[in-house]
BALOBA-1460 file (C-alpha; in Angstrom, 3 decimals):
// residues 234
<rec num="1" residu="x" x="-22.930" y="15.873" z="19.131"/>
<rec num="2" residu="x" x="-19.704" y="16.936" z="21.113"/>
<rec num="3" residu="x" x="-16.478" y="17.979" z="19.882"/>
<rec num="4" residu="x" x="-14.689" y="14.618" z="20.290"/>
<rec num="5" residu="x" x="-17.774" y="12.928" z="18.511"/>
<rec num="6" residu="x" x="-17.519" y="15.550" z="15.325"/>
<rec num="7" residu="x" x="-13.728" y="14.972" z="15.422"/>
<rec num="8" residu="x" x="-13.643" y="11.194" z="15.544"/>
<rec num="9" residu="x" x="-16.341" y="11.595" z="12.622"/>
<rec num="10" residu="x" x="-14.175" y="13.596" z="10.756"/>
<rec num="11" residu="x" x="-11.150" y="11.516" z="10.940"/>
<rec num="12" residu="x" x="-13.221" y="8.531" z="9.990"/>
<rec num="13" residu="x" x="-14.582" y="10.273" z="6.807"/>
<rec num="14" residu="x" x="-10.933" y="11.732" z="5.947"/>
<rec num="15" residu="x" x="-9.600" y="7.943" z="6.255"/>
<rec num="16" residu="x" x="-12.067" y="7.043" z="4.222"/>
<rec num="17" residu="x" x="-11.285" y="9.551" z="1.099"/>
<rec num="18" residu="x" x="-7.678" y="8.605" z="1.822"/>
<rec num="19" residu="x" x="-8.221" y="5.047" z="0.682"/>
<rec num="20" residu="x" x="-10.947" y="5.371" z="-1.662"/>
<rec num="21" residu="x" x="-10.103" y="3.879" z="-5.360"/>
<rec num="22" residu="x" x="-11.149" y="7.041" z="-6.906"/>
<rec num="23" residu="x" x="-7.780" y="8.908" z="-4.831"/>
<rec num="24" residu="x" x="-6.168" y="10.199" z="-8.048"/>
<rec num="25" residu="x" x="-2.632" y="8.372" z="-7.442"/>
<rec num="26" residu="x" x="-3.447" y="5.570" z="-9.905"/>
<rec num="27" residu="x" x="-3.140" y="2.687" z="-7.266"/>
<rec num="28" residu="x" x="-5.252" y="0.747" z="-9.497"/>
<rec num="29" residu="x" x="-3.203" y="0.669" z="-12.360"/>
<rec num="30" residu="x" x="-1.307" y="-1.858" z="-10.660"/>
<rec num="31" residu="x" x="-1.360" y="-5.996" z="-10.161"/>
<rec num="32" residu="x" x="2.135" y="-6.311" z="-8.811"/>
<rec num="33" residu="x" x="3.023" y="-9.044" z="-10.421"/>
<rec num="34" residu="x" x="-0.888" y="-10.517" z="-10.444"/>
<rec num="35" residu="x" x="-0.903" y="-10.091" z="-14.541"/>
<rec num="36" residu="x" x="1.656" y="-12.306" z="-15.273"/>
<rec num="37" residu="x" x="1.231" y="-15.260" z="-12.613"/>
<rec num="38" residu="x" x="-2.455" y="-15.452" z="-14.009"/>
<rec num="39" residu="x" x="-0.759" y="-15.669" z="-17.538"/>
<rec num="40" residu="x" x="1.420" y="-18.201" z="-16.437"/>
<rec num="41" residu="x" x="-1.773" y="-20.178" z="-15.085"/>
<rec num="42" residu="x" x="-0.434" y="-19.771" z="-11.381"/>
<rec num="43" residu="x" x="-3.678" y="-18.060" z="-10.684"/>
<rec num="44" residu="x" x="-6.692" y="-19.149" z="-12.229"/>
<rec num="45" residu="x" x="-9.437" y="-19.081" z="-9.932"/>
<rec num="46" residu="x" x="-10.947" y="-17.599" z="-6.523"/>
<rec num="47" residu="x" x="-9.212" y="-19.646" z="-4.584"/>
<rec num="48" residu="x" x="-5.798" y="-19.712" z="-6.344"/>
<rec num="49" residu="x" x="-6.401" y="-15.497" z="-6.184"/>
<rec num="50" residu="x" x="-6.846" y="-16.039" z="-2.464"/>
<rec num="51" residu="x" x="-3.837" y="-18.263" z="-1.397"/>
<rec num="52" residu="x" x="-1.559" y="-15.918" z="-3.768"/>
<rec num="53" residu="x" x="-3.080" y="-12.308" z="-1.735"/>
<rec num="54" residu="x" x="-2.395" y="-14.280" z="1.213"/>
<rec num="55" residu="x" x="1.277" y="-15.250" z="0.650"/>
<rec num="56" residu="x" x="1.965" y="-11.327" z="-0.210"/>
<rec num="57" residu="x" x="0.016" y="-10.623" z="2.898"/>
<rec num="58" residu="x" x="1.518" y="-12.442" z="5.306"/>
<rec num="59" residu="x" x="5.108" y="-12.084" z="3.733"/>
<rec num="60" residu="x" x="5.077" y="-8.452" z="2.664"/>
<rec num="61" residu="x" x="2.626" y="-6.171" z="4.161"/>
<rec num="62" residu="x" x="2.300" y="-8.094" z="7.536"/>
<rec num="63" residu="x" x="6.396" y="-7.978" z="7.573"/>
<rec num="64" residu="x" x="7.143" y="-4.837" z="5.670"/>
<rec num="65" residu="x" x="4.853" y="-2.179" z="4.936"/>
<rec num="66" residu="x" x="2.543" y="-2.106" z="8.009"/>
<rec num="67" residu="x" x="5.379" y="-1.947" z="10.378"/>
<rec num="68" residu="x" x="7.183" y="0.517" z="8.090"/>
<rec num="69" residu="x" x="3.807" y="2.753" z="8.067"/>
<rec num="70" residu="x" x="3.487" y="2.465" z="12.166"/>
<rec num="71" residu="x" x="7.642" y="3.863" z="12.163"/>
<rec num="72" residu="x" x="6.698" y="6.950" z="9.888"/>
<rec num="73" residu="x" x="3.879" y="7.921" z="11.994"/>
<rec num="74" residu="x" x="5.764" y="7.631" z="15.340"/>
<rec num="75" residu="x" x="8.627" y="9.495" z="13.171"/>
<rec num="76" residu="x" x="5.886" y="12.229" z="12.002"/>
<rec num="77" residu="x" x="5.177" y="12.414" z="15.972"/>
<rec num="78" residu="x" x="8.728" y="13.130" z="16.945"/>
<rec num="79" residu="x" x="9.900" y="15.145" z="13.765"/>
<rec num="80" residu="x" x="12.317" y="12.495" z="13.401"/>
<rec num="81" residu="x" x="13.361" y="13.023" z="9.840"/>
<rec num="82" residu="x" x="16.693" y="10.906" z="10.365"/>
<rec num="83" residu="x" x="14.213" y="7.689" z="10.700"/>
<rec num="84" residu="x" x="11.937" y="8.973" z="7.681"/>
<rec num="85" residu="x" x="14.878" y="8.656" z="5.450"/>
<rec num="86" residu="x" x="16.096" y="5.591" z="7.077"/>
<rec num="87" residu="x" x="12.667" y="3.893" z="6.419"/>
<rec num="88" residu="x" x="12.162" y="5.233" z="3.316"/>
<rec num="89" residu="x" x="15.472" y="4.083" z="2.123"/>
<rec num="90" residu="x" x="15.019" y="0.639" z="3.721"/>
<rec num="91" residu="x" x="11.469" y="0.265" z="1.912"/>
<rec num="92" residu="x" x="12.876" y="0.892" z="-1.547"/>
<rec num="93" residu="x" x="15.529" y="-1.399" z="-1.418"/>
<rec num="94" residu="x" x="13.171" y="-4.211" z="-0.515"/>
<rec num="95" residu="x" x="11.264" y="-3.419" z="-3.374"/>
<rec num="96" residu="x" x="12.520" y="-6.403" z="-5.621"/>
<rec num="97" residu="x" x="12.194" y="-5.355" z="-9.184"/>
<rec num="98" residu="x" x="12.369" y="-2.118" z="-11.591"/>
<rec num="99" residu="x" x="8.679" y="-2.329" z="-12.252"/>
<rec num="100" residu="x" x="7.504" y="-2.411" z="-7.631"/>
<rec num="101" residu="x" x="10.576" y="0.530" z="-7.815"/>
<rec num="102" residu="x" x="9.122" y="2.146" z="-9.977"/>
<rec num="103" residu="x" x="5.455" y="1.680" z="-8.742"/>
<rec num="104" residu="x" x="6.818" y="2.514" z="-5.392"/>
<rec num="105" residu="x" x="8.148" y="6.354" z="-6.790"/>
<rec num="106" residu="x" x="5.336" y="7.043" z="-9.069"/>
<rec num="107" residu="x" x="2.096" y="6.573" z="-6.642"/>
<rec num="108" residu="x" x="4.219" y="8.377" z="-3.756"/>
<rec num="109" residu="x" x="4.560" y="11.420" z="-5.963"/>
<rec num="110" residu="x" x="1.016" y="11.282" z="-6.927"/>
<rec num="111" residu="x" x="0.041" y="10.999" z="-3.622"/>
<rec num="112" residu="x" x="2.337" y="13.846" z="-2.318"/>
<rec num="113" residu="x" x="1.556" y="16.345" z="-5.423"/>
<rec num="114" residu="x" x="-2.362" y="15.468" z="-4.699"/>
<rec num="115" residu="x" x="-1.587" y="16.311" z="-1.162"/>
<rec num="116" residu="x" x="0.207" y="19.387" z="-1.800"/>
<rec num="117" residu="x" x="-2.981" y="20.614" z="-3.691"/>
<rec num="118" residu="x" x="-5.240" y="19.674" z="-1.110"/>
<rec num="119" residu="x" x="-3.064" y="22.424" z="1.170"/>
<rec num="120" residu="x" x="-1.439" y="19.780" z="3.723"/>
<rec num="121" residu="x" x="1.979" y="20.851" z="4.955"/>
<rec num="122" residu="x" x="4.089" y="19.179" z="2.709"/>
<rec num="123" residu="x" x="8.210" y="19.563" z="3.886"/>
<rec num="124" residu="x" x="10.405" y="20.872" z="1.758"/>
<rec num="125" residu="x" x="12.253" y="17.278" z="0.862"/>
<rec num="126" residu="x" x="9.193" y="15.678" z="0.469"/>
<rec num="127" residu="x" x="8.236" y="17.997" z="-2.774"/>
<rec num="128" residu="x" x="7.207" y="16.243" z="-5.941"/>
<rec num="129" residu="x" x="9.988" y="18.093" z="-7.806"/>
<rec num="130" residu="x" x="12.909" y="17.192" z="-4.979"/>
<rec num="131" residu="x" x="14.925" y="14.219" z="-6.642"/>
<rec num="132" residu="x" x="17.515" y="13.797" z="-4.259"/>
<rec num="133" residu="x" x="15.045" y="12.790" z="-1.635"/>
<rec num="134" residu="x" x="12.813" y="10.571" z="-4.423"/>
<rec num="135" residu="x" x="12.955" y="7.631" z="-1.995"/>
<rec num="136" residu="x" x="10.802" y="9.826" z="0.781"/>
<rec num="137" residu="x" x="7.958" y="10.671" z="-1.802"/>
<rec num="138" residu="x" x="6.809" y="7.073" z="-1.389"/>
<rec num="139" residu="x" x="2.888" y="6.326" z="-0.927"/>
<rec num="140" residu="x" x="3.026" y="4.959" z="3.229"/>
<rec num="141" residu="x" x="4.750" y="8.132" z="4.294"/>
<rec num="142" residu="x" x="1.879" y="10.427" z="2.096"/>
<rec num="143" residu="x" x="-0.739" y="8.400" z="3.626"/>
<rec num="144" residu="x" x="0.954" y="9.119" z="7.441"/>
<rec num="145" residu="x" x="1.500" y="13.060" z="6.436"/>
<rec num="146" residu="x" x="-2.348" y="12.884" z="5.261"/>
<rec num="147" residu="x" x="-3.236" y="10.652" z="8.702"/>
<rec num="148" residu="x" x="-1.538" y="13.708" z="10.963"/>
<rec num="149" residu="x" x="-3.098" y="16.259" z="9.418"/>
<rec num="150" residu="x" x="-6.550" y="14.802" z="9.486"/>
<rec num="151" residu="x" x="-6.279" y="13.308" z="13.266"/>
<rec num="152" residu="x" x="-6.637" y="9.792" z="12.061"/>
<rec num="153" residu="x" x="-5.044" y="7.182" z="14.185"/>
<rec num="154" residu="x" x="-2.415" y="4.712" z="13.388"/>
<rec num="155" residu="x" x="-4.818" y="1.803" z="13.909"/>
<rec num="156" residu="x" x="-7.384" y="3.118" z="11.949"/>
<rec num="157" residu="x" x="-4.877" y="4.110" z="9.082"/>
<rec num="158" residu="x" x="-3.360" y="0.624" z="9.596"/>
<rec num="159" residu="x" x="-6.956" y="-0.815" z="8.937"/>
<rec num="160" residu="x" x="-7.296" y="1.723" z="6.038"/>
<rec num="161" residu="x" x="-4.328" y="0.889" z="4.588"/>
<rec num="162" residu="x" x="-4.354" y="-2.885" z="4.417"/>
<rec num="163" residu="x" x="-8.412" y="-2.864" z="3.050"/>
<rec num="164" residu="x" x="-7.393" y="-0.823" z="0.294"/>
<rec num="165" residu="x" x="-4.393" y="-3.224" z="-0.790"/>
<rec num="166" residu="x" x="-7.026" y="-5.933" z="-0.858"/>
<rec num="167" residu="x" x="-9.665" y="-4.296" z="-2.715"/>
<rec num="168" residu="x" x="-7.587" y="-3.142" z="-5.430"/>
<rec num="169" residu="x" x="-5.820" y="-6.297" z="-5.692"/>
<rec num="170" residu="x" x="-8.947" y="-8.379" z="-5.364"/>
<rec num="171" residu="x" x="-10.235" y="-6.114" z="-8.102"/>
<rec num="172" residu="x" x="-7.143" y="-6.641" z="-10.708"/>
<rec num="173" residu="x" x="-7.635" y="-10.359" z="-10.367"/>
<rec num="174" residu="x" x="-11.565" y="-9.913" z="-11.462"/>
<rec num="175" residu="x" x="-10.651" y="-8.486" z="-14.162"/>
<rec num="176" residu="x" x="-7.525" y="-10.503" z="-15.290"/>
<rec num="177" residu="x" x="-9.024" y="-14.248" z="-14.566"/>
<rec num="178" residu="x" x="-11.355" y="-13.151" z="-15.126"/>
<rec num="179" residu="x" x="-13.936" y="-13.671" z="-12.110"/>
<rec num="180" residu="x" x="-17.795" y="-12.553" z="-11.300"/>
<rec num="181" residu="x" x="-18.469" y="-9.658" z="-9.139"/>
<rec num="182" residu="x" x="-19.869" y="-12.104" z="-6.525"/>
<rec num="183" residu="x" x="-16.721" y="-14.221" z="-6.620"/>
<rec num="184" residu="x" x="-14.573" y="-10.680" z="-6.085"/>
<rec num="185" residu="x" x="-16.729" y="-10.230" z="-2.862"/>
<rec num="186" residu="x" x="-16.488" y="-13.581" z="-1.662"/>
<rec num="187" residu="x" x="-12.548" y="-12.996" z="-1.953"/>
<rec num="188" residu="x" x="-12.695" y="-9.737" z="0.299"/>
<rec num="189" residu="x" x="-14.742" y="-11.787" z="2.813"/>
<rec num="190" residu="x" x="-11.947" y="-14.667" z="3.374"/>
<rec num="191" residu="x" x="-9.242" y="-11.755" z="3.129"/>
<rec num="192" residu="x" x="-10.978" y="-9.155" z="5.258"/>
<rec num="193" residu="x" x="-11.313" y="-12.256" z="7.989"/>
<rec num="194" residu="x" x="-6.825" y="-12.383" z="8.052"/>
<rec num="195" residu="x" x="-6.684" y="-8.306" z="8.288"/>
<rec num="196" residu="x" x="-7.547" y="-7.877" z="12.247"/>
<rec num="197" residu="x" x="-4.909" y="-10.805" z="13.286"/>
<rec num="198" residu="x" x="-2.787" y="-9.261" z="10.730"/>
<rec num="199" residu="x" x="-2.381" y="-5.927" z="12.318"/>
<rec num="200" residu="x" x="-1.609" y="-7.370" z="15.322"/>
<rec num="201" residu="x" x="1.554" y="-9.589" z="13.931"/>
<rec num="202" residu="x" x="3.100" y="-6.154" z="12.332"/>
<rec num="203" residu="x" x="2.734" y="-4.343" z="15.527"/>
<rec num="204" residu="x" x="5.064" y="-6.577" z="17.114"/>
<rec num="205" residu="x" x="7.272" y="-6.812" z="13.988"/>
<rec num="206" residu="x" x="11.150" y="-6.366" z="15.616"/>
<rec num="207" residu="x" x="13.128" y="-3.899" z="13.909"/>
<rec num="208" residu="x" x="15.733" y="-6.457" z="12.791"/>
<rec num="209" residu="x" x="12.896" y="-8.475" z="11.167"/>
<rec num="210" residu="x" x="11.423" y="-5.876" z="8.942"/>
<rec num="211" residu="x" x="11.614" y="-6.877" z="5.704"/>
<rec num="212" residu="x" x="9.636" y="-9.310" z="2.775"/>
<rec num="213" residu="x" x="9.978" y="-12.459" z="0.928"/>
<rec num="214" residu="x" x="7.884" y="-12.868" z="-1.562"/>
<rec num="215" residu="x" x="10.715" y="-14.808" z="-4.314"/>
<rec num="216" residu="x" x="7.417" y="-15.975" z="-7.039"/>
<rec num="217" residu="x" x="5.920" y="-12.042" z="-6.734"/>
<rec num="218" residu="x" x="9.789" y="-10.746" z="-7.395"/>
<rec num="219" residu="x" x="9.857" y="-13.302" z="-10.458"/>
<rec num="220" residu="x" x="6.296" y="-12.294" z="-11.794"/>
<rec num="221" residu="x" x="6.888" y="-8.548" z="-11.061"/>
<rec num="222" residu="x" x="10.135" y="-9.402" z="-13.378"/>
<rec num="223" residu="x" x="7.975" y="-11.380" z="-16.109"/>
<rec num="224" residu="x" x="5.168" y="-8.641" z="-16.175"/>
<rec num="225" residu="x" x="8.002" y="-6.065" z="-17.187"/>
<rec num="226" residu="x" x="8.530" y="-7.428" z="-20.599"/>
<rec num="227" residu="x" x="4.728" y="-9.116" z="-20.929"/>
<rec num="228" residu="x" x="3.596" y="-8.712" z="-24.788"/>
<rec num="229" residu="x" x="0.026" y="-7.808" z="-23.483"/>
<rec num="230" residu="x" x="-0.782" y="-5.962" z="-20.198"/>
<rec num="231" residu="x" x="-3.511" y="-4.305" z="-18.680"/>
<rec num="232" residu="x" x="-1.636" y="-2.888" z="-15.456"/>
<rec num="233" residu="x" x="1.059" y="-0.532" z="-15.424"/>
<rec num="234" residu="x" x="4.449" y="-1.645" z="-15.547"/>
């Protein structure tokens, strides 16, 4: 096996880790709302679970958080840390509701405190303990200082990335509908089918048209704060 070969390899298996459910950040904690539209009866059923991952894919991480992720790793590139803070800025204020802010600061300084004790060069603003730069510890930059590190490319983290949204999403509604394994898989399948074309539409995401809307996530992410019963983290 040649070098490239080993180092493609390794990149692969590093992506893979990176995105894994058992990555210590608690990214399955979460349902982003999912909790309280099912107890409002918005989403009762594989299909309902299907059309509602597809509205927040196609109006959040097609339009926000996948072109966001491709502008830290070009930033990472050309130690631009005037566009890191920029973008991380910009991501938290599009983050709707206490409960996604808070989400959004919590699994980004899991993720950078994990990655500080796995040795990876971790800047001195980017430090768990470093409140004045909070916004910056946020989980799409960790996964882009974890992607440089490792030699895994932006398509492949942008592939990464978006699977592991579904599959832990997927998985919350299983367990809050609830559904059967078989129909969880059968809702990866229709979703995994929307990821390639999805890429594709965030890579040519304009600057001035970064951004989500996702109004009945906002209002369920609200509802879910103050839910008498909850699974997920709020």
């Amino acid at each position: 096996m040649d070098l490239v070969q080993q180092s493609t390899d390794f990149a692969c298996f590093r992506l893979f880790q990176l995105i894994s459910p058992s990555l210590p950040i608690g990214g399955f904690t979460y349902s982003q709302g999912l909790e309280w539209a099912v107890e409002a009866g918005w989403v009762s059923n594989q299909d309902q679970m299907v059309d509602w991952l597809e509205m927040m894919l196609n109006s959040s991480l097609v339009t926000l958080e996948l072109p966001i992720l491709a502008k830290f790793y070009q930033a990472l590139e050309n130690s631009d840390q005037d566009s890191i803070q920029y973008w991380s800025d910009y991501l938290y204020s599009c983050r709707e509701t206490s409960e996604l802010r808070a989400e959004e600061l919590q699994r980004g300084k899991a993720l950078f405190t994990l990655l500080k004790q796995l040795d990876l060069p971790i800047q001195a603003q980017w430090q768990p303990d470093n409140e004045p730069h909070a916004a910056t510890q946020n989980q799409l930059l960790g996964f882009c200082v974890a992607a440089k590190a490792w030699g895994i490319s932006l398509h492949s983290l942008q592939q990464g990335y978006v699977w592991s949204w579904a599959e832990n999403m997927v998985m919350a509604g299983v367990k809050l509908i609830p559904l059967g394994q078989t129909s969880g898989q059968k809702a990866l399948l229709a979703l995994s089918e929307m990821l390639p074309q999805c890429i594709t539409k965030a890579n040519q995401i304009q600057d001035d048209d970064i951004g989500s809307f996702t109004p009945s996530v906002a209002i369920a992410s609200s509802r879910h704060e103050t839910q008498y019963t909850r699974l997920f983290r709020s």
